[in-house]
Backbone as a chain_set.jsonl record, in Angstrom:
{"seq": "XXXXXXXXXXXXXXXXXXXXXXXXXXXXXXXXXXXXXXXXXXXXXXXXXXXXXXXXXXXXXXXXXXXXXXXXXXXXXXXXXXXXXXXXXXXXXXXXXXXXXXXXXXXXXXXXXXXXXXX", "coords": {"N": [[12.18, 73.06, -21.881], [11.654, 73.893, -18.441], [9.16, 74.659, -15.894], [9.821, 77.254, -13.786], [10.793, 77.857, -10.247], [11.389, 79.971, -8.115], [13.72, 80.497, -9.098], [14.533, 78.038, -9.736], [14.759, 75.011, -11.647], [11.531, 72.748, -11.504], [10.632, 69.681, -11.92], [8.234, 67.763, -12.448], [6.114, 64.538, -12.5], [4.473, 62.02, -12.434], [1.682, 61.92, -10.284], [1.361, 58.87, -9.136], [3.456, 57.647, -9.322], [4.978, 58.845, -7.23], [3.153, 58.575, -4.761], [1.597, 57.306, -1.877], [1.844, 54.718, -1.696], [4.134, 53.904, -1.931], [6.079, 53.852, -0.087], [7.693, 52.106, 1.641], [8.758, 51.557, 4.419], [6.413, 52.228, 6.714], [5.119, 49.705, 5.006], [7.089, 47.637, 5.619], [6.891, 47.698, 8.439], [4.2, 47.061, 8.809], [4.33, 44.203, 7.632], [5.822, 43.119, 9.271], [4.625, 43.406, 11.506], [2.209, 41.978, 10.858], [2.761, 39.208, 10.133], [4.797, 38.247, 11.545], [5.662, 39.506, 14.292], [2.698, 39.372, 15.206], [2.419, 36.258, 15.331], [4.312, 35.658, 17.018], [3.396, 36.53, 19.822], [0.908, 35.225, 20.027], [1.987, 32.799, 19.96], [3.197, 32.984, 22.474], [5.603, 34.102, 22.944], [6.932, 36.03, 23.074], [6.079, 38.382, 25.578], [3.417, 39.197, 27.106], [1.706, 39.89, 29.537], [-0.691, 40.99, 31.333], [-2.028, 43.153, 29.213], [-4.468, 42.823, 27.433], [-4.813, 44.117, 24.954], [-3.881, 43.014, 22.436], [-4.442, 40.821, 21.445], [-7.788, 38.68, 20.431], [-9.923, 36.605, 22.161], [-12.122, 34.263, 20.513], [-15.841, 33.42, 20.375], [-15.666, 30.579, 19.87], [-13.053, 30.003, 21.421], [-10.873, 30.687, 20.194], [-7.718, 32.045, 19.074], [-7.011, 35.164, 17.965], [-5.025, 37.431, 16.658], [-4.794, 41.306, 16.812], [-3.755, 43.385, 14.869], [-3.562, 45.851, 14.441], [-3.432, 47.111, 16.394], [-1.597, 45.487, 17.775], [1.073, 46.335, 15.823], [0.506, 49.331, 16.148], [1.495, 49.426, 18.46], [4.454, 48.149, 18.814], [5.583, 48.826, 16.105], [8.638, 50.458, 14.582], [10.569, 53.514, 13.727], [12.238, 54.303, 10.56], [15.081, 54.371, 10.875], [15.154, 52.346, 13.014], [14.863, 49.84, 12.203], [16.457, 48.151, 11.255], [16.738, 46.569, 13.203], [14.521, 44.766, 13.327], [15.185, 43.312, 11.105], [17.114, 41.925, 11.804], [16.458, 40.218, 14.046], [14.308, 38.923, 12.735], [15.368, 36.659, 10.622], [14.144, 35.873, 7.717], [12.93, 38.105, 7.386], [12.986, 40.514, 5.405], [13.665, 39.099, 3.037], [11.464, 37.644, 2.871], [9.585, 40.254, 2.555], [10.528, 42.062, 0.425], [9.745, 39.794, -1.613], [6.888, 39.796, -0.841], [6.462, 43.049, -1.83], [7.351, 42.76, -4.3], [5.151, 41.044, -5.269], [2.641, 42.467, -4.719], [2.972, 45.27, -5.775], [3.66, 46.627, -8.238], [6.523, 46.961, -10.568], [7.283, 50.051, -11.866], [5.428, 50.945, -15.016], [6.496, 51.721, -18.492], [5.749, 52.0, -20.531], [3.344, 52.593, -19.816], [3.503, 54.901, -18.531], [4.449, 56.195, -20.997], [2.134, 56.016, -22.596], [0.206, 57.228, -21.248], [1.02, 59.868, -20.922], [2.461, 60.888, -22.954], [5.111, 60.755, -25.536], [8.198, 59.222, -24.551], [11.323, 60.438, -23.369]], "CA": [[11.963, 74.14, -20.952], [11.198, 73.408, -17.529], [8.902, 75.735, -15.618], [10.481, 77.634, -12.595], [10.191, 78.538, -8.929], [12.816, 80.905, -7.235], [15.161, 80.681, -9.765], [14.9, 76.891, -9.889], [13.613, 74.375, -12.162], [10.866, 72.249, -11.358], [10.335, 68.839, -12.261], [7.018, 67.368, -12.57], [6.159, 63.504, -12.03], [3.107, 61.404, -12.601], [1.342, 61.559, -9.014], [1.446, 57.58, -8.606], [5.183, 57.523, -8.777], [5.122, 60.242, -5.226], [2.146, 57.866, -3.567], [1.888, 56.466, -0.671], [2.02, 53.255, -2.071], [5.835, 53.125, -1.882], [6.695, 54.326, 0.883], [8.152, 50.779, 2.392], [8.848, 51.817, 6.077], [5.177, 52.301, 6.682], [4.618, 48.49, 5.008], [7.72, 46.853, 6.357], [6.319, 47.915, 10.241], [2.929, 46.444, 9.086], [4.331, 43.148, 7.141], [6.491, 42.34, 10.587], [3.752, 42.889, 12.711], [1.246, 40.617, 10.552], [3.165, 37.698, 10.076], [5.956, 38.235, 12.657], [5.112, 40.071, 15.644], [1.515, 38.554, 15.656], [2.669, 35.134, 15.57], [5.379, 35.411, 18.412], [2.493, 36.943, 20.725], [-0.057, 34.351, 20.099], [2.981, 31.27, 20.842], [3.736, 33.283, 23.594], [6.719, 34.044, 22.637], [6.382, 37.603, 23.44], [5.317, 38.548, 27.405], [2.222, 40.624, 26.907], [0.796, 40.022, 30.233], [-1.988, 42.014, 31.538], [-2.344, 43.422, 27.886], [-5.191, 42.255, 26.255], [-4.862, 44.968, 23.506], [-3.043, 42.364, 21.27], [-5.118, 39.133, 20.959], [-9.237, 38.739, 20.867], [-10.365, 35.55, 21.851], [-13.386, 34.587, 19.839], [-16.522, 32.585, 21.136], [-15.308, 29.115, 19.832], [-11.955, 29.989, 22.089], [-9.887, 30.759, 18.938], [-7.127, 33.221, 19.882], [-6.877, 36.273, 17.106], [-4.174, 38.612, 17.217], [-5.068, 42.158, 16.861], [-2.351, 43.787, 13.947], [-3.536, 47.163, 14.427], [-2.805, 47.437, 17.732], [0.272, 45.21, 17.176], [1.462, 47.654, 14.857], [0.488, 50.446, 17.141], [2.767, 49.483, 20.04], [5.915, 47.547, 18.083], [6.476, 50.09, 14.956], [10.166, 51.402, 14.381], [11.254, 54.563, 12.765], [13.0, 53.883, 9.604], [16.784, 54.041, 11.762], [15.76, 51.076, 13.885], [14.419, 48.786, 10.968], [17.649, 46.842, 10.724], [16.39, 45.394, 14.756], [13.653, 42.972, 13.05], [15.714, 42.113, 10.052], [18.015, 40.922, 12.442], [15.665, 39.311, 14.924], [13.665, 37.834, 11.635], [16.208, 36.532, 9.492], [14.16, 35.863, 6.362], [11.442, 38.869, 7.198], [13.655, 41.054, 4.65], [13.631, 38.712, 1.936], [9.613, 38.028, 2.724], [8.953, 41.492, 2.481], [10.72, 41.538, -0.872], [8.605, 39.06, -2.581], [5.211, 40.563, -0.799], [6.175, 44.013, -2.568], [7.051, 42.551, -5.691], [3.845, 40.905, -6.013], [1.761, 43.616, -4.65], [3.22, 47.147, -5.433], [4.453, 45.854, -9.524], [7.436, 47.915, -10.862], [7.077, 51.412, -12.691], [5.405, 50.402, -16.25], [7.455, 52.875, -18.889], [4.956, 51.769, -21.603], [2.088, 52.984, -19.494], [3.881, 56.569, -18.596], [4.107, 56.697, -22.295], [0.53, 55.872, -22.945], [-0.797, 58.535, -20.322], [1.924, 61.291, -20.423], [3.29, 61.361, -24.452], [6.524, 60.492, -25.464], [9.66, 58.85, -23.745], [12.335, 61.364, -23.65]], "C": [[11.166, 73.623, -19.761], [10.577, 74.496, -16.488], [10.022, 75.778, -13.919], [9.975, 77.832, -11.553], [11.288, 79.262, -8.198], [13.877, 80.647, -7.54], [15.461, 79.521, -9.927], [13.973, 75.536, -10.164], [12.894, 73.548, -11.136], [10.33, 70.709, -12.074], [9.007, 67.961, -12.154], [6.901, 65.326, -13.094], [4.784, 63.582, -12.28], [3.036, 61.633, -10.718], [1.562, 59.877, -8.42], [2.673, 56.813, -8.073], [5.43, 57.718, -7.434], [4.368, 59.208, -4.214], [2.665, 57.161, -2.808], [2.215, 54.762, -0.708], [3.424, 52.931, -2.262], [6.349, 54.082, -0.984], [6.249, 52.978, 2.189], [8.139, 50.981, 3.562], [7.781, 51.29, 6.469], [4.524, 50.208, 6.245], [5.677, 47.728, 5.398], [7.132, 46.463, 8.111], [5.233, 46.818, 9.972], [2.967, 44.832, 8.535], [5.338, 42.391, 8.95], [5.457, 42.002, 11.399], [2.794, 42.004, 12.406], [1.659, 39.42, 10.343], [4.164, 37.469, 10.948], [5.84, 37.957, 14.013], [3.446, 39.234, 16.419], [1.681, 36.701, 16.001], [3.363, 34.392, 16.457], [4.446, 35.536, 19.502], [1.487, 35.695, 20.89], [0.757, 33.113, 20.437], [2.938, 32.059, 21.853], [5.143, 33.438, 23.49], [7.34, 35.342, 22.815], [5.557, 37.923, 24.65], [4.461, 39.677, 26.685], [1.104, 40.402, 27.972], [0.22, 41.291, 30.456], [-2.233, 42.878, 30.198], [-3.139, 42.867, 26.927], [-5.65, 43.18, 24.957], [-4.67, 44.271, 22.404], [-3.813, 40.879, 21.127], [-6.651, 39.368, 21.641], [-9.428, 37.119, 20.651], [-12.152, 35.086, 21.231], [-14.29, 33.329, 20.62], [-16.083, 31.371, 21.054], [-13.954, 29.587, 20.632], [-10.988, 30.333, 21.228], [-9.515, 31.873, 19.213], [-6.761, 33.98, 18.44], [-5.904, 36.817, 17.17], [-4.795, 39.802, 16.322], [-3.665, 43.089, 16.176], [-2.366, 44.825, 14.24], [-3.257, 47.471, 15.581], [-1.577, 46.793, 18.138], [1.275, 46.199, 16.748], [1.844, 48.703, 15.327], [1.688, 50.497, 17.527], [4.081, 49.286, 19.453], [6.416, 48.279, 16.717], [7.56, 50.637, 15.237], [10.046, 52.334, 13.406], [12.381, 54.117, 11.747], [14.714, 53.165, 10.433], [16.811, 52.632, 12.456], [15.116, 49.701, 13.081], [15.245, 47.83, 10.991], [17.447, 46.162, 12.199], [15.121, 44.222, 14.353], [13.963, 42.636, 11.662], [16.652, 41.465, 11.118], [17.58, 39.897, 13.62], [14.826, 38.138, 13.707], [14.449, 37.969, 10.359], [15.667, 36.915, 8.019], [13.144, 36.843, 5.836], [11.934, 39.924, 5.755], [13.241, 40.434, 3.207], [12.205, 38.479, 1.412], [8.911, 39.009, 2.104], [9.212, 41.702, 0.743], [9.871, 41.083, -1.532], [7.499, 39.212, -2.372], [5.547, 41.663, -2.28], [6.52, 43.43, -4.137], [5.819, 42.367, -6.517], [2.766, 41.687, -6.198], [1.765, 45.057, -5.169], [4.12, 46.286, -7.206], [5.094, 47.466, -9.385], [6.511, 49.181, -11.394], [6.659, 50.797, -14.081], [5.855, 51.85, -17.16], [6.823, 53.404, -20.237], [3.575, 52.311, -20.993], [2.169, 54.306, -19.384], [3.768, 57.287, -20.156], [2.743, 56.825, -22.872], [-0.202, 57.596, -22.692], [0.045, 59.845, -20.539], [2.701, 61.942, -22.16], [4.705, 60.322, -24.425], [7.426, 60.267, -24.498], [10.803, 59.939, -23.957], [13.984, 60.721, -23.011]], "O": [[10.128, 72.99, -19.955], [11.408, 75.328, -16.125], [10.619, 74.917, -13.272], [8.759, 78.021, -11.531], [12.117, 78.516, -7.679], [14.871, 80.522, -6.825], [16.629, 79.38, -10.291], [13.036, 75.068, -9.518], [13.369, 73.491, -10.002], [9.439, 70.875, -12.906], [9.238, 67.243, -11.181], [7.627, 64.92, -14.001], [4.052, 64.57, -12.355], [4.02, 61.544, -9.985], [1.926, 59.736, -7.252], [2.933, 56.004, -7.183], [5.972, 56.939, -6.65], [4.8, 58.99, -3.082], [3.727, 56.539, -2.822], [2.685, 53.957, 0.096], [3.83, 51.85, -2.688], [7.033, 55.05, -1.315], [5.357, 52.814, 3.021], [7.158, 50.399, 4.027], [7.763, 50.075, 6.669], [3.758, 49.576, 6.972], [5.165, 46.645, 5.679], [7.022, 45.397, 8.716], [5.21, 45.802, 10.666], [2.0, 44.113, 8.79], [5.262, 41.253, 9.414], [5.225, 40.908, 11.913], [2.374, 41.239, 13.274], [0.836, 38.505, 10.376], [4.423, 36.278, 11.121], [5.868, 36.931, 14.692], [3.189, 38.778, 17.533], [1.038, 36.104, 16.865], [3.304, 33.196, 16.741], [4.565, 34.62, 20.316], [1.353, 35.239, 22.026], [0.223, 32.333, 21.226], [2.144, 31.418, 22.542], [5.819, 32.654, 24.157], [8.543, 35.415, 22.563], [4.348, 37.692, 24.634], [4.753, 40.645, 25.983], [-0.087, 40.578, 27.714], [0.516, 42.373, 29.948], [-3.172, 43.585, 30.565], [-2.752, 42.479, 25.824], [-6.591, 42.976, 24.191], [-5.159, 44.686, 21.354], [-3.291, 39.957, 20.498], [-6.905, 39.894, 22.725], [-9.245, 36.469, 19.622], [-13.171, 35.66, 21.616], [-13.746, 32.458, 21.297], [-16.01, 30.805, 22.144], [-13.318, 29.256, 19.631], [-9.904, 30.204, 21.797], [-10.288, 32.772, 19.547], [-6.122, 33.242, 17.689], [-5.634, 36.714, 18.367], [-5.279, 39.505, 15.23], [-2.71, 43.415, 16.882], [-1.238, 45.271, 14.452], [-2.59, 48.505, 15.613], [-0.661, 47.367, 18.726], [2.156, 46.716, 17.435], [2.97, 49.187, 15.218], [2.644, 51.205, 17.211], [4.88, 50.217, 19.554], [7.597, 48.244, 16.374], [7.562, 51.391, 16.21], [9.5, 52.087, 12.33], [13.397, 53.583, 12.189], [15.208, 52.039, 10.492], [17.792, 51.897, 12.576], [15.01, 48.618, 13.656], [14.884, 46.674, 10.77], [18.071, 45.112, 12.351], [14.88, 43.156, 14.919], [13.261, 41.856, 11.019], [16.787, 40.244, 11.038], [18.27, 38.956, 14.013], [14.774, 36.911, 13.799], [14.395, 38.795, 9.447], [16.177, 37.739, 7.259], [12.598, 36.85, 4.732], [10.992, 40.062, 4.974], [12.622, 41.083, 2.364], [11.719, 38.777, 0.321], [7.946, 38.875, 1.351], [8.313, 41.543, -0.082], [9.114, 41.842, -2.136], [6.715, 38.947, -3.282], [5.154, 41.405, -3.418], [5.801, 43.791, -5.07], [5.411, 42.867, -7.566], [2.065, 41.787, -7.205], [0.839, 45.859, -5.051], [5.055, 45.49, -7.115], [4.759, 48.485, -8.78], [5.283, 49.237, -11.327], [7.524, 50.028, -14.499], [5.627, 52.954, -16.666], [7.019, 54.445, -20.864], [2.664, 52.451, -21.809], [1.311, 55.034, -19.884], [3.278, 58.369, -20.482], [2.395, 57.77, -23.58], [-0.72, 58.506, -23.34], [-0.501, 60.903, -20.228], [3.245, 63.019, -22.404], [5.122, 59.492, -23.617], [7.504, 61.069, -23.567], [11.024, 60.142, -25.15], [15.006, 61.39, -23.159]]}, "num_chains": 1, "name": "protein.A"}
């Protein structure tokens, strides 16, 4: 029995499943612009005159780039995502093996732990 709401069940989910923590878009934007985007800007590889929003040079002369304001400016909406897999060939497959390591699968043995029975 599944409770109702306007005539229509309701399914209920661990909260961690729903989190923000997988919702890729959001870390694809921010894995391009930290190893991507920041690294084209600082070669120069990327015109960002008169813009010193995007790189802090530090007292020893050592040039920084600035992700969050990277980020800022160069973020796509999910639709135009497939413009820096195709500008960064292997950023796709990168991204991949970040979230694997960082964001581990669903454990099915832990839902069982915390929630009862497997159904």
């Amino acid at each position: 029995m599944l409770p109702h709401y306007k005539r229509k069940c309701i399914i209920l989910v661990p909260q961690f499943l729903t989190s923000g923590q997988r919702i890729y878009t959001n870390h694809y934007n921010w894995f391009i612009s930290s190893k991507y985007l920041s690294k084209d800007i600082l070669e120069g590889n990327i015109n960002i005159a008169g813009n010193d929003d995007f790189i802090n040079e530090l007292k020893n002369g050592t040039k920084k780039a600035i992700i969050k304001n990277i980020n800022g400016h160069y973020r796509k909406p999910k639709h135009k995502l497939i413009e820096y897999v195709k500008n960064y060939n292997s950023s796709l497959i990168d991204f991949q093996d970040y979230v694997k390591s960082h964001y581990p699968s669903i454990d099915i043995e832990k839902l069982v732990q915390l929630y009862g029975k497997a159904s």
